[in-house]
N, C-alpha and C positions, 0 to 999 in steps of 0.2 A: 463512506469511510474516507476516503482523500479529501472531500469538501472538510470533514472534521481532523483532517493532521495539523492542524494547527490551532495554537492557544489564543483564543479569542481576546483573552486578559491579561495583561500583562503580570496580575500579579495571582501566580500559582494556583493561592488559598481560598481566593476569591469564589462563593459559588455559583456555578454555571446555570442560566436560566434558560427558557427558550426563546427571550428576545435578544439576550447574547449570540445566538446562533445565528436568528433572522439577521443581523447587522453583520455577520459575515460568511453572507452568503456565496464566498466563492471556491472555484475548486484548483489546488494549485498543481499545477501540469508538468513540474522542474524540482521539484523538491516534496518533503512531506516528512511526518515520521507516522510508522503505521503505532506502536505506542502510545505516541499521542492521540491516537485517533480512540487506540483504547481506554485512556484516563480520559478523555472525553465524554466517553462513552457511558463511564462510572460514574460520572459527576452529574451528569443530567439524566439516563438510563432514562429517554424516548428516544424512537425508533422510529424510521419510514419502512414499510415494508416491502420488501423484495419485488412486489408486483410493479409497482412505482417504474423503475426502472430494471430492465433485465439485464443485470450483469450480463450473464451466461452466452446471450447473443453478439456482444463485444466479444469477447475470449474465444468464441467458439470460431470468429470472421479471421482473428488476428493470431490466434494460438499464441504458442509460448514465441512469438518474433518481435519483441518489446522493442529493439531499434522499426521495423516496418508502421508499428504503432507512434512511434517516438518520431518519425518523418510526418506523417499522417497530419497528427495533432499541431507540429511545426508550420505545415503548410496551412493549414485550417487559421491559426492563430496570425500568420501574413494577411491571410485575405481578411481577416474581421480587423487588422491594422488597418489596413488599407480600404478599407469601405466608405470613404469620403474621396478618393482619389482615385477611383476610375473614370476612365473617360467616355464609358457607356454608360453611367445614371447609376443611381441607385439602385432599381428596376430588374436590370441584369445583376449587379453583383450580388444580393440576394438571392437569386437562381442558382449562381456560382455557390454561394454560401452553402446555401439548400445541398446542392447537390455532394459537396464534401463535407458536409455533416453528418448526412445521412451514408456514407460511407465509411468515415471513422468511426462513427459513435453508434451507431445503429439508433438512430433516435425515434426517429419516423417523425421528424418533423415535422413542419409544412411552413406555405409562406406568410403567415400569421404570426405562427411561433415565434421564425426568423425576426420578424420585423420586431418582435417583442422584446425579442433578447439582444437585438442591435442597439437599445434604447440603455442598455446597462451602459457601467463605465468604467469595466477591466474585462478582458479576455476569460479570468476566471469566472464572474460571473455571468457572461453569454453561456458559458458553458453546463452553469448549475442551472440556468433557468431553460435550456434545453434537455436537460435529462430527469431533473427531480426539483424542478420549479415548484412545481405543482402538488410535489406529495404533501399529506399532513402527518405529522408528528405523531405518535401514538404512546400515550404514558406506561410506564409499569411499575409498580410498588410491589414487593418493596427492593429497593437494589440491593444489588448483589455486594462483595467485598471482591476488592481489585488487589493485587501483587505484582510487585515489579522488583526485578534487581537487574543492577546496582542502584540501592537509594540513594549512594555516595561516591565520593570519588575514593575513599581510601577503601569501598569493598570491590571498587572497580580490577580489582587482576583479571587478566585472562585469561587463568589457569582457571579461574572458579566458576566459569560459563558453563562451561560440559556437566560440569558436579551438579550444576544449580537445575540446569536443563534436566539432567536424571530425576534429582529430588522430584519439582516440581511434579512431571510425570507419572509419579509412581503416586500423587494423590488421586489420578484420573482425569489431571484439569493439563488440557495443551497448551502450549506458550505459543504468545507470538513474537517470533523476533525480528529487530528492526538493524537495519543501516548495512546488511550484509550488501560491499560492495560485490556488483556483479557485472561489471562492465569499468577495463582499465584502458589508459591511454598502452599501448605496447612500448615506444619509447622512453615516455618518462615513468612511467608505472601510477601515474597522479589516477586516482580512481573516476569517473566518469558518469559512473550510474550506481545506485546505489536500489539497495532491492526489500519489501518485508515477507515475511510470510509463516506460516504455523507450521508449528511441530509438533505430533500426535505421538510419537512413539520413538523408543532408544530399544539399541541392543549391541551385542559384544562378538565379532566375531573371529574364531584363532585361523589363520590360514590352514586349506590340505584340509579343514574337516577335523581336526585335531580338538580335542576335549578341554588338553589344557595349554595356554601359550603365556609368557612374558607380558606385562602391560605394552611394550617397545611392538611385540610382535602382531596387539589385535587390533582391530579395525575397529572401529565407533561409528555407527549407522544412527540415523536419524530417519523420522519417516514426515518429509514434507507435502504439503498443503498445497502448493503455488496459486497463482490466481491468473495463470497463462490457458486454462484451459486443459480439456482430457486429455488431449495429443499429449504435455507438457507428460503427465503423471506415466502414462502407456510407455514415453519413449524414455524416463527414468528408473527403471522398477517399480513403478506403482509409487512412488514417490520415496525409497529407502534410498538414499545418498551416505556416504563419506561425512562426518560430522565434520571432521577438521580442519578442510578446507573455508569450510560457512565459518567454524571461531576463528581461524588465520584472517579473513579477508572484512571484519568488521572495524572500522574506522582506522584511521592510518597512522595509526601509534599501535606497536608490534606488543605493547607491555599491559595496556590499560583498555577497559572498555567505554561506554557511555550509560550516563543515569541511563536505567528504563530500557536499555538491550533489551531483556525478553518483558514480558510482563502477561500476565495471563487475570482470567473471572476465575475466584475461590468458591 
């Protein structure tokens, strides 16, 4: 999903093949929108399969500590700079490499792999050819139909995200939503990290237990997804959070959202 948060084409309409993918094959470590990963996903519908690479073993190392993962990946991406500029050979910083690779990422790589994916020429793509270099693509017909909202910027309000999120929901189909910041500077408040993740379920709560309350008085639960790992889910209710905070903290315009905030498969 990250190797595909980004539009391969510049132009939109264009359709996505699988040798548009092979040409970019990298995965970006700083940015992404998980959205786009799923209009991606629409437009070509092949898949590598789970086995390929196990999520699960990353999340399950790092939990929901996305700055501990976010040093990690930082330090990794130093040494693969610097892999012409050490003054013990090449020999050793491979070793080095080796061994904080296979700590961030849980690869199980080896010094083969390494040498393989030294041979790219970005950081992203050492990355894509140590984890899912290797997978093949697997087709499915016939694809599915994709939704997104906002398709514009004038149904972009703010107010209409919770509404949309309900709707959606109530066909059976989860959304995924993108760019909820989740990581601010404390000074200036400029946003920092920015987060995606799916939303399975809505509900209405009135404080006290109370049967009926004021729209001002209830609370708007959501039932998130993360992709931090079970810790994440166990140490939030099972993933039922406060809705309002996730619409407040989506891009940093207080009035308006972005194309493609949530977007879910029909």
């Amino acid at each position: 999903m990250v190797a595909w948060s980004k539009d391969p084409n510049e132009d939109p309409t264009k359709k996505i093949s699988i040798t548009d993918y092979k040409n970019f094959m990298s995965i970006k470590t700083n940015s992404g929108s998980g959205s786009q990963a799923i209009l991606n996903s629409y437009k070509l519908f092949s898949f590598m399969t789970e086995s390929c690479y196990n999520f699960d073993k990353v999340v399950n190392i790092h939990g929901h500590r996305p700055e501990v993962m976010a040093v990690l990946i930082r330090d990794l991406e130093t040494m693969y700079n610097n892999k012409d500029k050490t003054e013990a050979g090449a020999a050793v910083c491979e070793t080095c490499l080796l061994e904080q690779v296979n700590k961030t990422i849980n690869s199980q790589a080896n010094i083969d792999l390494i040498k393989e994916a030294l041979k790219d020429k970005s950081f992203g793509e050492f990355l894509y050819t140590l984890t899912i270099g290797n997978c093949e693509f697997i087709e499915f017909e016939p694809k599915p139909e994709v939704g997104y909202f906002p398709q514009n910027k004038e149904e972009g309000k703010r107010e209409k995200l919770l509404p949309k999120i309900k709707e959606v929901l109530a066909t059976d189909n989860p959304v995924n939503i993108d760019g909820v910041c989740v990581l601010r500077d404390e000074a200036t408040g400029v946003c920092k990290g920015k987060h995606s993740f799916v939303i399975s379920g809505y509900k209405e709560l009135c404080p006290d237990n109370k049967k009926e309350c004021s729209p001002e008085e209830r609370r708007y639960l959501v039932k998130v997804h993360n992709s931090w790992g079970e810790d994440w889910q166990k140490d939030h209710n099972d993933g039922w959070v406060d809705a309002m905070p996730i619409i407040e903290n989506i891009n940093d315009d207080k009035s308006t959202i972005g194309i493609a905030t949530i977007s879910w498969l029909k």
